[in-house]
VEXVO-802312 format. One record per atom (N, C-alpha, C): residue in one letter; chain; atom name; x, y, z. Coordinates in steps of 0.1 Angstrom, whole numbers, plus 2048, in hexadecimal, padded with zeros to 3 digits. Layout:
# VEXVO-802312
(a A CA (X Y Z))
...
END
This chain:
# VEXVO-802312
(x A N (D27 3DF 8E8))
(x A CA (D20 3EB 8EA))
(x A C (D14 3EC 8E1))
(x A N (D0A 3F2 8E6))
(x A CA (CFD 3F0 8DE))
(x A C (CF2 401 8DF))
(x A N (CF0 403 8D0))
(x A CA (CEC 40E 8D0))
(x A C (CDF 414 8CC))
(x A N (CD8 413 8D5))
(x A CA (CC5 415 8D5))
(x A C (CC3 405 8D4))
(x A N (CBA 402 8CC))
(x A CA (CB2 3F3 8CB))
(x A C (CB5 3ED 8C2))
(x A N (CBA 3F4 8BA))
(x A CA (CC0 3EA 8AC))
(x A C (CD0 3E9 8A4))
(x A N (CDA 3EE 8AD))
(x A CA (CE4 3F0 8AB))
(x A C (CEF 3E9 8B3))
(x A N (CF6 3E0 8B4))
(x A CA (CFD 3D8 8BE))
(x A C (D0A 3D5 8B2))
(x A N (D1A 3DC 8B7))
(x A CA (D29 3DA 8B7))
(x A C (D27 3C7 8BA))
(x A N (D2F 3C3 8AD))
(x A CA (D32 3BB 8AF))
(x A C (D3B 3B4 8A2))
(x A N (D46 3A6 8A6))
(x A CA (D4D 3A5 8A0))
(x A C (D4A 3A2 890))
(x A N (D3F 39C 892))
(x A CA (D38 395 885))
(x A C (D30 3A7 87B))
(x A N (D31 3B0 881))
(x A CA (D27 3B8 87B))
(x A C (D33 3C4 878))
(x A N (D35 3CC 883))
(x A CA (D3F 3DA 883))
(x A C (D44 3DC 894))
(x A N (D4D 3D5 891))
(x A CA (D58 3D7 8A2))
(x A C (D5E 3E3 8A0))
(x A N (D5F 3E5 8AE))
(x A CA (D66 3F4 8AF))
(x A C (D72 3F0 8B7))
(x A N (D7D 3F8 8B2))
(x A CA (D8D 3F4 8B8))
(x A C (D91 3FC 8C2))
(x A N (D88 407 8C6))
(x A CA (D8B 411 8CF))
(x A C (D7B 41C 8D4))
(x A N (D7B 41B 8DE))
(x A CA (D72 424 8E3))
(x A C (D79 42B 8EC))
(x A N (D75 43A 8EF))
(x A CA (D76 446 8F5))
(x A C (D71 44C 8FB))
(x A N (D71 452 907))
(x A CA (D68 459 910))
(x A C (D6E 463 911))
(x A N (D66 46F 912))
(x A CA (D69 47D 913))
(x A C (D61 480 921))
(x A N (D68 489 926))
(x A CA (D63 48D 92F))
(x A C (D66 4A0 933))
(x A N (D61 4A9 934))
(x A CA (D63 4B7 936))
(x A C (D61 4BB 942))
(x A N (D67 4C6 94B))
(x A CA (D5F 4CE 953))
(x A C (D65 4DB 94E))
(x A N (D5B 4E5 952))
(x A CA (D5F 4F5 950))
(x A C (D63 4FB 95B))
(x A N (D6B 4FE 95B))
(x A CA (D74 507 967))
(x A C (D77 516 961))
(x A N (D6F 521 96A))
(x A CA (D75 52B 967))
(x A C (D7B 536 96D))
(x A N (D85 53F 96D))
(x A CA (D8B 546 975))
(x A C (D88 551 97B))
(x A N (D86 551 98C))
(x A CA (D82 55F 993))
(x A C (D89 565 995))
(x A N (D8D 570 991))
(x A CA (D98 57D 998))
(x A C (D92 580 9A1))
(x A N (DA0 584 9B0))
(x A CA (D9D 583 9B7))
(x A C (DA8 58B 9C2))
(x A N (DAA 595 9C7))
(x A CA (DAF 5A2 9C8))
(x A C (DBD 59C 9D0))
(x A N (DC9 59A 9C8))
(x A CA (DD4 599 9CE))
(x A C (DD7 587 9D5))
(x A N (DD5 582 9CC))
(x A CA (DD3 572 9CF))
(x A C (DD2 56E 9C2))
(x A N (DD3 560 9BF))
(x A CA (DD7 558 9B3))
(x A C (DC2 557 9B5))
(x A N (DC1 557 9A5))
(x A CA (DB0 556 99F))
(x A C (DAC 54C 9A7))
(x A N (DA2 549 9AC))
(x A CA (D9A 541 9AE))
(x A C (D8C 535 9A2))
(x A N (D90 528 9A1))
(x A CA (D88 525 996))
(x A C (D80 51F 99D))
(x A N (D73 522 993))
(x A CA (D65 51C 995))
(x A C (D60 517 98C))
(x A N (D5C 507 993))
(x A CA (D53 4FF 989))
(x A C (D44 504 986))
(x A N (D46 508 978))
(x A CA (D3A 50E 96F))
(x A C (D30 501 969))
(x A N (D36 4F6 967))
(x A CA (D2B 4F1 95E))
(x A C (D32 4DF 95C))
(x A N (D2C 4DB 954))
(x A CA (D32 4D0 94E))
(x A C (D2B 4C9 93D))
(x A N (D35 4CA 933))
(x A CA (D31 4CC 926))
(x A C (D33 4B8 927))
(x A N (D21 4B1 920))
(x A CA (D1D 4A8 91A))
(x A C (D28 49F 91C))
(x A N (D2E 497 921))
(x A CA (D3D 48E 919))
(x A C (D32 488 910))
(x A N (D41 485 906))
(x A CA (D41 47C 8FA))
(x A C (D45 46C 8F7))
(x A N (D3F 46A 8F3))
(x A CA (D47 459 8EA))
(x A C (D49 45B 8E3))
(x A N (D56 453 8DD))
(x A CA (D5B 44F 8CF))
(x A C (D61 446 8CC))
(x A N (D59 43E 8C2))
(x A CA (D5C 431 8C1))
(x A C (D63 432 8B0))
(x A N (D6B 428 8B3))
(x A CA (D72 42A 8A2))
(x A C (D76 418 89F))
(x A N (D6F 413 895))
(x A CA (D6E 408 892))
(x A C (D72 406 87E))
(x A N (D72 3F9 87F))
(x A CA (D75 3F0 872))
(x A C (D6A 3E9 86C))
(x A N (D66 3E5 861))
(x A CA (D5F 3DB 85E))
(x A C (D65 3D5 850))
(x A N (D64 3C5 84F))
(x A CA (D69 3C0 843))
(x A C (D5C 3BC 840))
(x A N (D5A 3C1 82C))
(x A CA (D4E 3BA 829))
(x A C (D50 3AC 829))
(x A N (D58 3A8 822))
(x A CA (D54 39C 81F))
(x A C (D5A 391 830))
(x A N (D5C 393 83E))
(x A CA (D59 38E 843))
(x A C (D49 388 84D))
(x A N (D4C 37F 84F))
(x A CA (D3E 378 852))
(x A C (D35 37A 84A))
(x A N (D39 375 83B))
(x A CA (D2F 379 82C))
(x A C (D2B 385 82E))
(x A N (D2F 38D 831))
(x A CA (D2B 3A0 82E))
(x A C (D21 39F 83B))
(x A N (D1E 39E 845))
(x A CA (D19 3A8 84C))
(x A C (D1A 3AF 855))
(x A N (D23 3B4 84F))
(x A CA (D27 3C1 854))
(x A C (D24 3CE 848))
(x A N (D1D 3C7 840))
(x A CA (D1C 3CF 835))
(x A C (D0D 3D5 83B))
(x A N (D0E 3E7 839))
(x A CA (D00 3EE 83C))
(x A C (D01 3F0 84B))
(x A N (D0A 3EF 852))
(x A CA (D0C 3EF 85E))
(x A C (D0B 3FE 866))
(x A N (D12 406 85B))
(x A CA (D14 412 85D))
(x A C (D07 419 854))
(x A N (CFE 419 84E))
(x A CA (CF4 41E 84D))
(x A C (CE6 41C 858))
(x A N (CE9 410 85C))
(x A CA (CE0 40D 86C))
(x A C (CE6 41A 871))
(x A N (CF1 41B 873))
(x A CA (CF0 425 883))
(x A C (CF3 438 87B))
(x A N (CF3 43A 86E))
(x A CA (CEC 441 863))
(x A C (CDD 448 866))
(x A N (CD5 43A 86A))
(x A CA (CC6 438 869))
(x A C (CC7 440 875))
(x A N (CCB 43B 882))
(x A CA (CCB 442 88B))
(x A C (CCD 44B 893))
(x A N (CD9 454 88B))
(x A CA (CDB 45F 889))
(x A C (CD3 469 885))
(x A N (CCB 462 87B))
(x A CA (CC4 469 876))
(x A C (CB3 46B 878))
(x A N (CB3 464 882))
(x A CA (CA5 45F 888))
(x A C (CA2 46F 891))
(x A N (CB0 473 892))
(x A CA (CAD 483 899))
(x A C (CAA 47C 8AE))
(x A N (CAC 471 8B3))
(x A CA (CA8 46C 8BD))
(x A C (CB4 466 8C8))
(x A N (CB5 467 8D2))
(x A CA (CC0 467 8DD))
(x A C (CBF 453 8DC))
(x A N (CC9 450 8DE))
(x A CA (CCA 43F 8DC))
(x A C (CCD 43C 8E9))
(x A N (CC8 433 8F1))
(x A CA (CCE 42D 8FA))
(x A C (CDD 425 8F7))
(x A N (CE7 425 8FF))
(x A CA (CF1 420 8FE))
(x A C (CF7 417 909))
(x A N (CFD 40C 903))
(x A CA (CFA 3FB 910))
(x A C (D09 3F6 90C))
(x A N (D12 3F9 914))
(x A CA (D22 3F4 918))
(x A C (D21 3E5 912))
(x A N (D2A 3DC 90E))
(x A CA (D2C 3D2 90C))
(x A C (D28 3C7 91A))
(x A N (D2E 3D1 922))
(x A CA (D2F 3CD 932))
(x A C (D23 3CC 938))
(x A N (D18 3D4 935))
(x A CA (D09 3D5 937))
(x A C (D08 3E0 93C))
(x A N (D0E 3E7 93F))
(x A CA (D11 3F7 945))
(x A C (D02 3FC 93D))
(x A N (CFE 401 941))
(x A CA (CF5 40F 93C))
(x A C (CFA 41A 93E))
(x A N (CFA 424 930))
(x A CA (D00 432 92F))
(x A C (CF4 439 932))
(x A N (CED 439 92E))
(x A CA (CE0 442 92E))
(x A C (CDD 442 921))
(x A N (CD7 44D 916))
(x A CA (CD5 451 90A))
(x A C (CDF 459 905))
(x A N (CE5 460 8F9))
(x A CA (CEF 462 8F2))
(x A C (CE7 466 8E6))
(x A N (CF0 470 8E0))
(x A CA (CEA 476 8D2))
(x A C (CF5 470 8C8))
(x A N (CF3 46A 8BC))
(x A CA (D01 46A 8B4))
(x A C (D01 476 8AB))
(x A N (D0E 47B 8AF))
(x A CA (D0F 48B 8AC))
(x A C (D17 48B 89C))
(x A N (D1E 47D 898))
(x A CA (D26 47D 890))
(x A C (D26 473 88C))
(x A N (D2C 46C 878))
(x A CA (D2D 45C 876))
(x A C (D34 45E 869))
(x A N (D46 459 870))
(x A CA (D4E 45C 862))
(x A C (D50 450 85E))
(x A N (D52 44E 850))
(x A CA (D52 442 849))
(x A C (D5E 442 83D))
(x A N (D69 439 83E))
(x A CA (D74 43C 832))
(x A C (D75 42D 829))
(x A N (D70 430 823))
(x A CA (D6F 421 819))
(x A C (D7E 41D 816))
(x A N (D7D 40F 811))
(x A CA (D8D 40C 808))
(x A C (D8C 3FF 805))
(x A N (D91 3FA 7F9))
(x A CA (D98 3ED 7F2))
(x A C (D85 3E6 7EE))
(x A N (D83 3EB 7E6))
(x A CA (D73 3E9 7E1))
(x A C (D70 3E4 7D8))
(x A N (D65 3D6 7DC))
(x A CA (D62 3CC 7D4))
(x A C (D5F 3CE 7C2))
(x A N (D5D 3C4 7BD))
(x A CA (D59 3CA 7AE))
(x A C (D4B 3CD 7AC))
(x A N (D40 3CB 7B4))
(x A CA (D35 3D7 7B2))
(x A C (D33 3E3 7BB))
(x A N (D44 3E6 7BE))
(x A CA (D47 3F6 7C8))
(x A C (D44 3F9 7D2))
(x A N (D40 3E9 7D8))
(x A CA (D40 3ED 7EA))
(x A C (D49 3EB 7EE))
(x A N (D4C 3EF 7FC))
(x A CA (D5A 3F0 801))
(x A C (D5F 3E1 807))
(x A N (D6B 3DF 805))
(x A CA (D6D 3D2 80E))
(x A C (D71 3D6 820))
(x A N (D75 3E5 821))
(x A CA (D77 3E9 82A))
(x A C (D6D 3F8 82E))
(x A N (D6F 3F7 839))
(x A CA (D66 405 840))
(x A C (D6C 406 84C))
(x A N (D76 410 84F))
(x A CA (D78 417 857))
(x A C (D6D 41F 85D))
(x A N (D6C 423 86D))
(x A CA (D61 42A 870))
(x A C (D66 432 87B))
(x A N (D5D 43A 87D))
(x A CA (D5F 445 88C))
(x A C (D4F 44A 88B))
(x A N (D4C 448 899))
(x A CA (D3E 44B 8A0))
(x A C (D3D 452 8AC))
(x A N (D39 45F 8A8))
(x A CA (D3C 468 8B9))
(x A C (D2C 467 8BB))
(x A N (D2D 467 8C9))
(x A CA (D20 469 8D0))
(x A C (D21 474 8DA))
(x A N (D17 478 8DE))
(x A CA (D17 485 8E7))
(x A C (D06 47F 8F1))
(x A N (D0B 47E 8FF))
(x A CA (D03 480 909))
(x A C (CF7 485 90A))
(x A N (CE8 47F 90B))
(x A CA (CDE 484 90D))
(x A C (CD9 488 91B))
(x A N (CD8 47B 91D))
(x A CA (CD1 47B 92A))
(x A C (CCE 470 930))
(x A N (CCF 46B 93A))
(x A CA (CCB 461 93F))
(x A C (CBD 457 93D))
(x A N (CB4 460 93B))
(x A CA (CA7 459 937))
(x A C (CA1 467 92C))
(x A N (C98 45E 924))
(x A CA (C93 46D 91C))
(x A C (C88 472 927))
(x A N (C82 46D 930))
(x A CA (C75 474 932))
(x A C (C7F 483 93B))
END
């Protein structure tokens, strides 16, 4: 999976062990005189991704090290990323709404040898224009 232009999951860098698709619709209830409610589709809220991944530093000599401040950058770029399936699928664009990070078992100048991760994204739009 690959996220905007400079961000591509992969085993050598930060694989993800599980991805998630969310999906919503809003349904809401009509009273309706002596008869069970009637529901109507109101809307439909953004689905989400969520990807939740691993990185060992010291595999493939650390790079996977800084992996998660790339997509940080991105986040922070304040800009909708295009998003491209492993499969070649095109999602459309996607916001990253979220980027949790749990360190553990850390080298002796206090980088981590492990990074646990989770990355939610949230739906933009198909094309920006």
């Amino acid at each position: 999976m690959g996220i905007g232009e400079s961000f591509v999951f992969a085993i050598s860098v930060a694989a993800y062990s599980q991805l998630q698709r969310s999906d919503e619709w809003r349904w809401v209830e009509q009273a309706r005189f002596a008869q069970n409610d009637a529901l109507q589709l109101t809307g439909r809220p953004n689905p989400t991704i969520t990807v939740t991944g691993k990185i060992h530093a010291l595999f493939m000599d650390g790079c996977g090290l800084g992996q998660l401040d790339k997509l940080r950058a991105l986040g922070n770029s304040g800009n909708p990323q295009q998003v491209v399936m492993g499969t070649g699928e095109v999602l459309g664009f996607w916001a990253i709404t979220a980027l949790t990070d749990n360190q553990s078992k850390f080298l002796t100048g206090g980088a981590p040898k492990v990074q646990d991760f989770t990355l939610t994204l949230k739906y933009y739009a198909e094309t920006l224009s």
